[in-house]
N, CA, C and O atoms as a CHARMM CRD file, in Angstrom:
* protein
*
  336
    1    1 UNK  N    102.54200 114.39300 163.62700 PROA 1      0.00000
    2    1 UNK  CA   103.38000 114.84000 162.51000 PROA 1      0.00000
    3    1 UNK  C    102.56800 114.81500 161.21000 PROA 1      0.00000
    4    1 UNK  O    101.55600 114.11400 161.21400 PROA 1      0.00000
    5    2 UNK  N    102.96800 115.66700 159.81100 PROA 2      0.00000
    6    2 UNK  CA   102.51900 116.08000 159.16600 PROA 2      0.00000
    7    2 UNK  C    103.17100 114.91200 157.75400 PROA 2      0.00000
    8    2 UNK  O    104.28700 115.02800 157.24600 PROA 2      0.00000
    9    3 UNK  N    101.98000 113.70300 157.31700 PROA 3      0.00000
   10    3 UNK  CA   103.12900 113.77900 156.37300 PROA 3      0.00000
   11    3 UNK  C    103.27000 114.44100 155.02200 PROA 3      0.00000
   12    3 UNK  O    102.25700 114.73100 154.38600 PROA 3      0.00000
   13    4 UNK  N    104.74800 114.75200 154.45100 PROA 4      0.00000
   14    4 UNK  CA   104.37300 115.81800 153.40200 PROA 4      0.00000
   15    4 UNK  C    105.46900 115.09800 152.15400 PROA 4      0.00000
   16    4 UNK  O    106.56500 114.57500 152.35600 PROA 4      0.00000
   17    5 UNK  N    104.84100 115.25800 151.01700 PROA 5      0.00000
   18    5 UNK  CA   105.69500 114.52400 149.67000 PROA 5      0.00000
   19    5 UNK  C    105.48700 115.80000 148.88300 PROA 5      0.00000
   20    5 UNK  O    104.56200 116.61300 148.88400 PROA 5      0.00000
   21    6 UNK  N    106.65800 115.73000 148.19300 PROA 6      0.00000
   22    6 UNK  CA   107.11600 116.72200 147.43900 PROA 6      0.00000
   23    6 UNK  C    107.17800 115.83400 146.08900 PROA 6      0.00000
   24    6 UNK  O    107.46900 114.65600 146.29700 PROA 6      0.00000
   25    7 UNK  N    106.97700 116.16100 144.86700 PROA 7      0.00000
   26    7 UNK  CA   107.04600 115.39300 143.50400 PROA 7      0.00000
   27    7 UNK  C    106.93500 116.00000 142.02800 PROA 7      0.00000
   28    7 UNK  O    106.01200 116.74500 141.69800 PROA 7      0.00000
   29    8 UNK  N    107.70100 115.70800 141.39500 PROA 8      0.00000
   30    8 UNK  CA   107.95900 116.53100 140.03800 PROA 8      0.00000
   31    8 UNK  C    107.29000 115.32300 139.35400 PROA 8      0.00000
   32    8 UNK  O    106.98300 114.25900 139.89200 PROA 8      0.00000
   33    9 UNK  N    107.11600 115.69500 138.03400 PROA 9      0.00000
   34    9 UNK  CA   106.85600 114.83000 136.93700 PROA 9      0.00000
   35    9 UNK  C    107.97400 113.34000 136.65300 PROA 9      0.00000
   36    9 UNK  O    107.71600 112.19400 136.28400 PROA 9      0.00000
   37   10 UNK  N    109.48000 114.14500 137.09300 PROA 10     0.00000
   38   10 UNK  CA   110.45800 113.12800 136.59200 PROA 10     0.00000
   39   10 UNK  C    110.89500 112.04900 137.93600 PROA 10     0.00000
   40   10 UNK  O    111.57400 111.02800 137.83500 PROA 10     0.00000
   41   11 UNK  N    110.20400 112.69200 139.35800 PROA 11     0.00000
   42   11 UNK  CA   110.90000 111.73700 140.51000 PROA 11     0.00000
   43   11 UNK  C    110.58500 112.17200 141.92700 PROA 11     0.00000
   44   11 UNK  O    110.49400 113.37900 142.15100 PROA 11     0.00000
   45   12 UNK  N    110.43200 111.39800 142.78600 PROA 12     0.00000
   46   12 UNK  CA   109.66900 112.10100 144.34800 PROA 12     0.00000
   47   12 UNK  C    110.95800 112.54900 144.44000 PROA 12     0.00000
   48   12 UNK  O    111.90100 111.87800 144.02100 PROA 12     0.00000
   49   13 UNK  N    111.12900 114.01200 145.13900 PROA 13     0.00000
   50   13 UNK  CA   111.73900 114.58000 145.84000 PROA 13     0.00000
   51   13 UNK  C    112.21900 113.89700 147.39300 PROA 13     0.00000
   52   13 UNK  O    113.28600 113.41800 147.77700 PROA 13     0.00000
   53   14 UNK  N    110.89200 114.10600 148.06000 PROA 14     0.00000
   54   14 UNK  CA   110.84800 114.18500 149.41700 PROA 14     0.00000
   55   14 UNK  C    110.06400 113.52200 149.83000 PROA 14     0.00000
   56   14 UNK  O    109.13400 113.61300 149.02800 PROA 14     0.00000
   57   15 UNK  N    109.70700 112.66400 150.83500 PROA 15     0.00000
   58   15 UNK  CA   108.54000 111.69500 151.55900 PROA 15     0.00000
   59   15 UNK  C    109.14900 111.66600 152.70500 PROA 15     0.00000
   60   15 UNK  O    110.30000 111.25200 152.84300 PROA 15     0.00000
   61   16 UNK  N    108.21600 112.23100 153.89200 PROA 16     0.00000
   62   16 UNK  CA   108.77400 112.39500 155.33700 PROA 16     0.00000
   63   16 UNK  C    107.53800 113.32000 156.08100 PROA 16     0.00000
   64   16 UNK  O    106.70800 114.07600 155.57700 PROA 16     0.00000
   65   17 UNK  N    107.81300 112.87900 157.66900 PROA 17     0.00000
   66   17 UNK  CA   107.06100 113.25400 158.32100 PROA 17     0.00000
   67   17 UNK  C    107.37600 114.60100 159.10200 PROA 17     0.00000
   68   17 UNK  O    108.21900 114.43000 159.98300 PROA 17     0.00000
   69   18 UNK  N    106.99300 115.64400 159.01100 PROA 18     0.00000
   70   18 UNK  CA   107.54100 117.19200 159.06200 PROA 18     0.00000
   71   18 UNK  C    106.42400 117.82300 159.88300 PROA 18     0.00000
   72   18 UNK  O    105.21900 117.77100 159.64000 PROA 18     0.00000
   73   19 UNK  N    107.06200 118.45400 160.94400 PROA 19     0.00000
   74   19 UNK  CA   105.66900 119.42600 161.63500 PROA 19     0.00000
   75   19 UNK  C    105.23000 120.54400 160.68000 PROA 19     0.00000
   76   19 UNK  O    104.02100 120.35800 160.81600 PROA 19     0.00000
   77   20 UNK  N    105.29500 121.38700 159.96700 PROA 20     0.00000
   78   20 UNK  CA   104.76200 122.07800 159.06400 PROA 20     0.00000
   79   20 UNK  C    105.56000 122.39100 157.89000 PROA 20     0.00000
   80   20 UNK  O    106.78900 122.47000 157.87900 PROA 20     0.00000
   81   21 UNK  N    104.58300 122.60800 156.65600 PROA 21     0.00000
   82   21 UNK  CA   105.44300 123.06000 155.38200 PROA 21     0.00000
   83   21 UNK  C    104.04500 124.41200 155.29900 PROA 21     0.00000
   84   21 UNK  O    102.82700 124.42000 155.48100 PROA 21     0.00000
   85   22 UNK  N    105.31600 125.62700 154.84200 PROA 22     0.00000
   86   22 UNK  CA   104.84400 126.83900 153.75400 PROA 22     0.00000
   87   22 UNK  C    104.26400 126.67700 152.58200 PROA 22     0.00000
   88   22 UNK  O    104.63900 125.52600 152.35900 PROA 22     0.00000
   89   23 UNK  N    103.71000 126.93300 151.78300 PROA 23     0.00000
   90   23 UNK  CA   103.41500 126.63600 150.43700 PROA 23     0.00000
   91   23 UNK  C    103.23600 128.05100 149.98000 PROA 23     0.00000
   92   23 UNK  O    102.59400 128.81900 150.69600 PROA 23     0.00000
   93   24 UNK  N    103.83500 128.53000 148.65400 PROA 24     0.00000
   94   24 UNK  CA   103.31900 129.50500 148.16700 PROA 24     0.00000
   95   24 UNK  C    102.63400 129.33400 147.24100 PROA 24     0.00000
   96   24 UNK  O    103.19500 129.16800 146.15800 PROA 24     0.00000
   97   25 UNK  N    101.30900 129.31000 147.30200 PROA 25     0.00000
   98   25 UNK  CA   100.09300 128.94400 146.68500 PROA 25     0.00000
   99   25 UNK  C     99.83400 130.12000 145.91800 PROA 25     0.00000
  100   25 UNK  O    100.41400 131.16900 146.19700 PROA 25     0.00000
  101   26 UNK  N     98.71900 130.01800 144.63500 PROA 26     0.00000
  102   26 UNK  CA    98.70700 131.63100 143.82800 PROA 26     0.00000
  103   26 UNK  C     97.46100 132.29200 144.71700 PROA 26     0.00000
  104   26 UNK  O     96.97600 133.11700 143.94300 PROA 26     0.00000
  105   27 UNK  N     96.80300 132.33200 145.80000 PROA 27     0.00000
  106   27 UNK  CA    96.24800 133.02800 146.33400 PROA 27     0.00000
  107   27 UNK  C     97.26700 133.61700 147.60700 PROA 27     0.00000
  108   27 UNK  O     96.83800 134.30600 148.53200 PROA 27     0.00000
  109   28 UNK  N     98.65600 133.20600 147.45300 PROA 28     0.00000
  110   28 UNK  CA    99.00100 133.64600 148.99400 PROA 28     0.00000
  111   28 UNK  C     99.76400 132.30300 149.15400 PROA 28     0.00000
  112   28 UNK  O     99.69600 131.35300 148.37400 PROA 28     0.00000
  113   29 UNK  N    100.64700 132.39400 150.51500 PROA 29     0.00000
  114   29 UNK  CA   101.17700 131.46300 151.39000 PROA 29     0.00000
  115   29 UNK  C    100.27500 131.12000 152.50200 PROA 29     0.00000
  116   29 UNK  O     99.79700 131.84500 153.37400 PROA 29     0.00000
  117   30 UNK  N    100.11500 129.56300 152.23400 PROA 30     0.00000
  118   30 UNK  CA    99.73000 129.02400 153.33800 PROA 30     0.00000
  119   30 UNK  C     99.86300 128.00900 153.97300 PROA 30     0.00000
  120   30 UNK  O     99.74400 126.94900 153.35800 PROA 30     0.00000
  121   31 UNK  N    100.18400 127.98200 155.56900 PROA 31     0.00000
  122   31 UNK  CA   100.60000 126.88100 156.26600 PROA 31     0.00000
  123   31 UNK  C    100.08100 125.34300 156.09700 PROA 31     0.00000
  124   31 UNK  O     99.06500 125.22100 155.41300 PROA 31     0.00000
  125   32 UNK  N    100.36300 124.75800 156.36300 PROA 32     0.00000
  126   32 UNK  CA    99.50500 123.04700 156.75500 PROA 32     0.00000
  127   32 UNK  C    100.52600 122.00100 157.66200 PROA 32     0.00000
  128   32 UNK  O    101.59600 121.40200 157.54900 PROA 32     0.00000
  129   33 UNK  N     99.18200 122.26600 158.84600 PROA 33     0.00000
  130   33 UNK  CA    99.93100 121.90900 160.11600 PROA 33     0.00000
  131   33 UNK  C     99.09800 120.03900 159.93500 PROA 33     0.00000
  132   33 UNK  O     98.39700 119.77400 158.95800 PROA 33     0.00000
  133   34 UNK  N     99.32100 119.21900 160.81800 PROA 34     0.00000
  134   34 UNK  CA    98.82400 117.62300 161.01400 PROA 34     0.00000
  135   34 UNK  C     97.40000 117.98500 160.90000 PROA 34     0.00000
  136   34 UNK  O     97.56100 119.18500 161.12000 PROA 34     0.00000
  137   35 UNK  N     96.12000 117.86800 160.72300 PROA 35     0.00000
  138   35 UNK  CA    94.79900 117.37800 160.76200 PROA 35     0.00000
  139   35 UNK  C     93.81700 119.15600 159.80600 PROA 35     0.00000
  140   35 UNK  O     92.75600 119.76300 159.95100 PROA 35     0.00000
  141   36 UNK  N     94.59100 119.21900 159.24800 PROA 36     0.00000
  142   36 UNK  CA    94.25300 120.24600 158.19500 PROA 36     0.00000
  143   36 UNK  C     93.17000 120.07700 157.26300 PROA 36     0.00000
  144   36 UNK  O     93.10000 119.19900 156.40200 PROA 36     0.00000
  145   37 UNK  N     92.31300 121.00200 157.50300 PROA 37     0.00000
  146   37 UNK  CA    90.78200 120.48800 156.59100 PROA 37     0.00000
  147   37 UNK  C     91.66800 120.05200 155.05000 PROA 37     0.00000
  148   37 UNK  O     92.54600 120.77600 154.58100 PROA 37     0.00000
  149   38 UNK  N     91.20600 118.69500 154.40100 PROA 38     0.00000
  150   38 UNK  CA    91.24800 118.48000 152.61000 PROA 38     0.00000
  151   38 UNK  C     91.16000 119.92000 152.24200 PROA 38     0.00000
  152   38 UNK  O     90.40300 120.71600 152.79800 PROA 38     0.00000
  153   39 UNK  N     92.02600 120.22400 151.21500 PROA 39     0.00000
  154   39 UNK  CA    91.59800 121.50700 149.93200 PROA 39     0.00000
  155   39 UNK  C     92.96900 121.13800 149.06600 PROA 39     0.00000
  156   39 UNK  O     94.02800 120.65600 149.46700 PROA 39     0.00000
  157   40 UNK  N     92.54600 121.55600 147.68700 PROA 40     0.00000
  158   40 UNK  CA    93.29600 122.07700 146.90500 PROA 40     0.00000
  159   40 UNK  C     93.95000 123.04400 146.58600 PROA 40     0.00000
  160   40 UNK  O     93.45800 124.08700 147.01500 PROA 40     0.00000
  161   41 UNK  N     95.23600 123.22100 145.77200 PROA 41     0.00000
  162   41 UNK  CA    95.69600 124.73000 145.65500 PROA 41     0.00000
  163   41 UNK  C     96.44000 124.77100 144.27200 PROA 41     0.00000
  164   41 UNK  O     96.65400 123.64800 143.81700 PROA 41     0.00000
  165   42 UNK  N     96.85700 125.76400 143.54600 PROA 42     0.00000
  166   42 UNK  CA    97.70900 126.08400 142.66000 PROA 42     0.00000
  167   42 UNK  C     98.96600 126.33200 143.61800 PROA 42     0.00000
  168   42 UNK  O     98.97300 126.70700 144.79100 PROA 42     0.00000
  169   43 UNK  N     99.86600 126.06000 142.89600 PROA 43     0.00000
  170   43 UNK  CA   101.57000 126.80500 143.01900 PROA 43     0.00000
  171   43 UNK  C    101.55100 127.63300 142.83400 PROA 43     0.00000
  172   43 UNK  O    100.66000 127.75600 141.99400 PROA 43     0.00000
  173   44 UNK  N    102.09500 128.81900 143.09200 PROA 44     0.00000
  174   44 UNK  CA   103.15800 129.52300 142.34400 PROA 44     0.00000
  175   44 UNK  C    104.59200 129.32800 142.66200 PROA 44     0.00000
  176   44 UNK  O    105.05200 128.57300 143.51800 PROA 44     0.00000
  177   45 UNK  N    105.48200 130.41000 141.54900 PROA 45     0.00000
  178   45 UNK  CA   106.62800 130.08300 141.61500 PROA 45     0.00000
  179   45 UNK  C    107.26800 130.75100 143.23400 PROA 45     0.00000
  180   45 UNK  O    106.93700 131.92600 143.39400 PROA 45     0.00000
  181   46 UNK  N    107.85500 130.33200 144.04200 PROA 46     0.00000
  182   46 UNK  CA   108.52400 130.53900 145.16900 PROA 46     0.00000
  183   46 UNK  C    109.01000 129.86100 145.98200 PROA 46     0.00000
  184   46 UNK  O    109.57400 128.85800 145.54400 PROA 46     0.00000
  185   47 UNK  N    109.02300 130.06900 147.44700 PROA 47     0.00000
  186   47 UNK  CA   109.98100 129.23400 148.65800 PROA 47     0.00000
  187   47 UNK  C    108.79900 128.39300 148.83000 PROA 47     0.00000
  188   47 UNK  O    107.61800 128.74300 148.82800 PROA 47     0.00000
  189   48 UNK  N    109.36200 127.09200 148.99600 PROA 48     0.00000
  190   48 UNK  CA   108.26600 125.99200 150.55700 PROA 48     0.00000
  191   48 UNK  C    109.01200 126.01200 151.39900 PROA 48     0.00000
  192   48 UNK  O    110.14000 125.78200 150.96200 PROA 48     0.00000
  193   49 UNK  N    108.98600 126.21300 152.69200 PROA 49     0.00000
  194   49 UNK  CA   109.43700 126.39800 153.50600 PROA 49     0.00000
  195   49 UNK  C    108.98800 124.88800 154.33300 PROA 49     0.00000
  196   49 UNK  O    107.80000 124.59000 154.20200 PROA 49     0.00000
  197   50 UNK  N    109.69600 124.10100 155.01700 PROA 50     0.00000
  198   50 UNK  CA   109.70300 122.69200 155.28800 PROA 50     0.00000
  199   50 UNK  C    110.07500 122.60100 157.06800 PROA 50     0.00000
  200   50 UNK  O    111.26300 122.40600 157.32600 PROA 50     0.00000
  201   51 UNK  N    109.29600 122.70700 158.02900 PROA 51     0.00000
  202   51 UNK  CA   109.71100 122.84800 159.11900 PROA 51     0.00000
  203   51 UNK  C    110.00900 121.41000 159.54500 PROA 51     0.00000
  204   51 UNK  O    109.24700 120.74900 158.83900 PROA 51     0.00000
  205   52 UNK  N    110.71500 120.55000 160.32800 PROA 52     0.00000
  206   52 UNK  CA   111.23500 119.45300 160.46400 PROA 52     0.00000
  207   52 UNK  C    110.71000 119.64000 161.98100 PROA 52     0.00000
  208   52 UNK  O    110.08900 118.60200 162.21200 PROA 52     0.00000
  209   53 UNK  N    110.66200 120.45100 163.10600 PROA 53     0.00000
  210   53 UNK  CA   110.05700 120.76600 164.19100 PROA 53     0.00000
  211   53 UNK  C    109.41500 122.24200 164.98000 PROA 53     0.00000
  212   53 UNK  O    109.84800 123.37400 164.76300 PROA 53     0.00000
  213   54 UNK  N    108.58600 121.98700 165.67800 PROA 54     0.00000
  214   54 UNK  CA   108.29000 123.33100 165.55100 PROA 54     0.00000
  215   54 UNK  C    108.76500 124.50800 166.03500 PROA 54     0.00000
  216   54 UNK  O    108.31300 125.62700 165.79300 PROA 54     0.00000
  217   55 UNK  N    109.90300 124.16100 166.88400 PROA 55     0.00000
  218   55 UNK  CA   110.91200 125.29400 166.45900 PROA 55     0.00000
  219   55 UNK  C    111.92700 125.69100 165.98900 PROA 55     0.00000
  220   55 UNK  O    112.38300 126.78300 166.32800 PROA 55     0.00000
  221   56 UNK  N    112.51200 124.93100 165.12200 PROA 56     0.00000
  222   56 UNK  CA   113.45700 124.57400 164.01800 PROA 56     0.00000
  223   56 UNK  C    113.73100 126.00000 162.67200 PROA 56     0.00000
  224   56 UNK  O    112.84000 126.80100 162.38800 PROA 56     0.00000
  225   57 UNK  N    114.47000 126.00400 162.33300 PROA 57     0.00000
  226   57 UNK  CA   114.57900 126.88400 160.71400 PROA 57     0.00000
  227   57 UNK  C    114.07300 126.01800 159.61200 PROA 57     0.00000
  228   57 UNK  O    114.29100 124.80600 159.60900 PROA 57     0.00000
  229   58 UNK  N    113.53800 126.50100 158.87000 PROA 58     0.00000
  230   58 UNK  CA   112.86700 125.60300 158.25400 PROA 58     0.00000
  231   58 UNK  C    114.01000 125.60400 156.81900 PROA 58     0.00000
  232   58 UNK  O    114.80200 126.45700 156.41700 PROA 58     0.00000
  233   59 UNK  N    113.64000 124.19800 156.31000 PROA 59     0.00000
  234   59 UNK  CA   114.20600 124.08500 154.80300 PROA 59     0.00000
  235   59 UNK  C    113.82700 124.53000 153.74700 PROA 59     0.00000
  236   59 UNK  O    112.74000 124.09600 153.36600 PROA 59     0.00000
  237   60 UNK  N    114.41500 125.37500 153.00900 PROA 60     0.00000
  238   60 UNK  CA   113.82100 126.22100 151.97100 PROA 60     0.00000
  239   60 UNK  C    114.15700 126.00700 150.54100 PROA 60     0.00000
  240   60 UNK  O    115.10900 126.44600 149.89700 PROA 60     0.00000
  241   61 UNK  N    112.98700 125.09300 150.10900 PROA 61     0.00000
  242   61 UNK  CA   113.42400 124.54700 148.48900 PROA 61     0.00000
  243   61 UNK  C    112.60800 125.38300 147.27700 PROA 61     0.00000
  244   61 UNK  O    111.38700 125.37200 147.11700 PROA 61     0.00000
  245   62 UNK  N    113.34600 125.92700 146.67100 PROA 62     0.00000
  246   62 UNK  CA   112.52700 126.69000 145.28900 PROA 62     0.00000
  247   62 UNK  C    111.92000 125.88600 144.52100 PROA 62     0.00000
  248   62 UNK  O    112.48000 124.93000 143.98400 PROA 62     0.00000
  249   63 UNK  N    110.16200 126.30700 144.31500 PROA 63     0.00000
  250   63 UNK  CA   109.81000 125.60600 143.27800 PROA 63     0.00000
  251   63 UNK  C    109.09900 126.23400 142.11000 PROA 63     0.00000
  252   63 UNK  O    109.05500 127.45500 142.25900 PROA 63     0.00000
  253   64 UNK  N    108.57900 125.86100 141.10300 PROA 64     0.00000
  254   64 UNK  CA   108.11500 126.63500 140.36300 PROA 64     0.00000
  255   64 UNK  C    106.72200 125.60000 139.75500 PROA 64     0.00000
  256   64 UNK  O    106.79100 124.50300 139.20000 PROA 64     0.00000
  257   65 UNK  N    105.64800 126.32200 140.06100 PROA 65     0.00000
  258   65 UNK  CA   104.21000 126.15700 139.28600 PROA 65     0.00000
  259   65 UNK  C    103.66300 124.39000 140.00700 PROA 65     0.00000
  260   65 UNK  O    104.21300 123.52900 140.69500 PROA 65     0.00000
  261   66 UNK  N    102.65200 124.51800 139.52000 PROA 66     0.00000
  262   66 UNK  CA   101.81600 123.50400 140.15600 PROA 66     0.00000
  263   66 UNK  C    101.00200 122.95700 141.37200 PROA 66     0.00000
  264   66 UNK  O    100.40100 123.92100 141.84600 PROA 66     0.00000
  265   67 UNK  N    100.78400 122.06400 141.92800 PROA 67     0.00000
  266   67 UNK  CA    99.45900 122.11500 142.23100 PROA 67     0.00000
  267   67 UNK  C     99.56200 121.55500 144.04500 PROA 67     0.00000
  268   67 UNK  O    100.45000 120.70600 144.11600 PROA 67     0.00000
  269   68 UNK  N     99.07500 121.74700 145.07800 PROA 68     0.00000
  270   68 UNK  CA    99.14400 121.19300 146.50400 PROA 68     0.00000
  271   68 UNK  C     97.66900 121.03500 146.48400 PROA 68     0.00000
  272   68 UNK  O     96.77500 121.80100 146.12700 PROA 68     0.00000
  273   69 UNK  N     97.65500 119.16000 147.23300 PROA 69     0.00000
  274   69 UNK  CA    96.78100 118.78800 147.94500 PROA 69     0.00000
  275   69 UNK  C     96.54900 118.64100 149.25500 PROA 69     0.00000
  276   69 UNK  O     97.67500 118.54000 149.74100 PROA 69     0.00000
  277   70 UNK  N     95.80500 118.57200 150.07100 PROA 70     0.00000
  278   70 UNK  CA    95.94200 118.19900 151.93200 PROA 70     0.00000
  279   70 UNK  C     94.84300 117.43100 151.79200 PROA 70     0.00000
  280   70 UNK  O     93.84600 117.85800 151.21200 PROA 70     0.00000
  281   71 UNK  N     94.91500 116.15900 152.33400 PROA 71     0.00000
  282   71 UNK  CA    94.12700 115.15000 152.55300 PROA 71     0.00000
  283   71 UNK  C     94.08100 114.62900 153.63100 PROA 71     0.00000
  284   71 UNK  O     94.35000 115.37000 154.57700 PROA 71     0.00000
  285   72 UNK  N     93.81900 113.54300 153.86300 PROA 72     0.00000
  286   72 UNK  CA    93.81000 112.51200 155.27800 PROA 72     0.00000
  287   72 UNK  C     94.97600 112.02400 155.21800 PROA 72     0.00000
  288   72 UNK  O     95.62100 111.86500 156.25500 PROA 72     0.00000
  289   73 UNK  N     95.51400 111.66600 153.91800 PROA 73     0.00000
  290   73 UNK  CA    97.32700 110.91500 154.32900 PROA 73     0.00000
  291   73 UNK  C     98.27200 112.28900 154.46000 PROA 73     0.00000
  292   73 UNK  O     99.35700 111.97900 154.95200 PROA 73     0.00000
  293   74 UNK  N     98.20700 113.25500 154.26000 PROA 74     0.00000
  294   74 UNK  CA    98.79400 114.30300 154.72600 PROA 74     0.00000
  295   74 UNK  C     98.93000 115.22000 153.40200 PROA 74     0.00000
  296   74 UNK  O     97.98700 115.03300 152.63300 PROA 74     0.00000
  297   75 UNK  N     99.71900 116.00700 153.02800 PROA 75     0.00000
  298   75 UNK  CA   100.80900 116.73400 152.23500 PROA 75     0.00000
  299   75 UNK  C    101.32100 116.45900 150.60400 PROA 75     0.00000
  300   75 UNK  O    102.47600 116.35400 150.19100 PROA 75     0.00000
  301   76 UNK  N    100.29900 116.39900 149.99900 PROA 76     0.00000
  302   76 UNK  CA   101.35400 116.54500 148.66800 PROA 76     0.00000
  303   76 UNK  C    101.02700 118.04600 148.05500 PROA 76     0.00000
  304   76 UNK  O    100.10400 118.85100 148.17600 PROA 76     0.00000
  305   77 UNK  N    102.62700 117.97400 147.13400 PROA 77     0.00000
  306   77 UNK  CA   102.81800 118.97600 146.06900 PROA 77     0.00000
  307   77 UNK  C    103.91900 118.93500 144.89600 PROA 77     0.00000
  308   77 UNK  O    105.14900 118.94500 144.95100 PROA 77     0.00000
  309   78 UNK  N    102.94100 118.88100 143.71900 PROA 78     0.00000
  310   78 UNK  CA   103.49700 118.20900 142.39900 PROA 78     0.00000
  311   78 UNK  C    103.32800 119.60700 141.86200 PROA 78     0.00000
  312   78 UNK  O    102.35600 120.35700 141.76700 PROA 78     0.00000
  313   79 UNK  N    105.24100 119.75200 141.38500 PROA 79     0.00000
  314   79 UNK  CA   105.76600 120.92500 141.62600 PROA 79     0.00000
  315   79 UNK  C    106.31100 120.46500 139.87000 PROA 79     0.00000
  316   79 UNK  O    106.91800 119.42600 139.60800 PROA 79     0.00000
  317   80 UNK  N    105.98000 121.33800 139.02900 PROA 80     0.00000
  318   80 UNK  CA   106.55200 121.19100 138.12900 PROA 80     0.00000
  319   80 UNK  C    108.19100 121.74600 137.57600 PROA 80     0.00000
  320   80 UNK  O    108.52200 121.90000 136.40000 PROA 80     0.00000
  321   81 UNK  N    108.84200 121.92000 138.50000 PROA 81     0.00000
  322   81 UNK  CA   110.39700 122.10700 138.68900 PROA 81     0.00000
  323   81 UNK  C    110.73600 122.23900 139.92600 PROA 81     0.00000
  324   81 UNK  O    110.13500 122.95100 140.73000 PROA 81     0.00000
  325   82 UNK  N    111.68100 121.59000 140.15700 PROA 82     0.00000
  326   82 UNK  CA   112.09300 121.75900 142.32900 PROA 82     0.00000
  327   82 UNK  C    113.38200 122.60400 141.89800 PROA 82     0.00000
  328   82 UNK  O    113.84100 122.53000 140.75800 PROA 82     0.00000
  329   83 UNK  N    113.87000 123.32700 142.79100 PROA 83     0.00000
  330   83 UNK  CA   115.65100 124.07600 142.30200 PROA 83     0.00000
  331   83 UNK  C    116.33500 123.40000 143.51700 PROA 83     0.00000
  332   83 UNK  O    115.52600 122.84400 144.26100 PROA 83     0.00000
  333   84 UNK  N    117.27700 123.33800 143.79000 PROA 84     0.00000
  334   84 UNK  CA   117.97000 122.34900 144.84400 PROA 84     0.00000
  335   84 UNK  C    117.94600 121.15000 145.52100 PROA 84     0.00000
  336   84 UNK  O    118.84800 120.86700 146.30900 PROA 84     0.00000
């Protein structure tokens, strides 16, 4: 499992272990599945899409601007507004 944290300036969203999240990054959408090379990314404004298993519908939270990391502890993205 993937772990993935979601976080605004004012409060963690989300901390949980998820088989894949979407990211709409400003080069594009891109996946990040468990053992995902480290990189950085910009936000853009759009869907993350939050898969809970891998064949599941995924959860779809609007965010707007900021930045995704993938590391060895898994998944962050410090989202400078979450909508829902």
């Amino acid at each position: 499992m993937l772990h993935f944290e979601l976080v605004t300036p004012a409060r963690l969203v989300r901390s949980e272990d998820v088989y894949m999240v979407v990211v709409p990054g400003s080069e594009g959408e891109f996946g990040v599945l468990e053992g995902h090379a480290p990189f950085m990314s910009t936000v853009k404004d759009g869907v993350l899409k939050v898969y809970r298993t891998e064949s599941g519908a995924p959860d779809e939270i609007m965010v707007q601007g900021g930045f995704a990391e993938v590391s060895a502890a898994g998944l962050t993205v410090l989202a400078e507004r979450v909508e829902g």
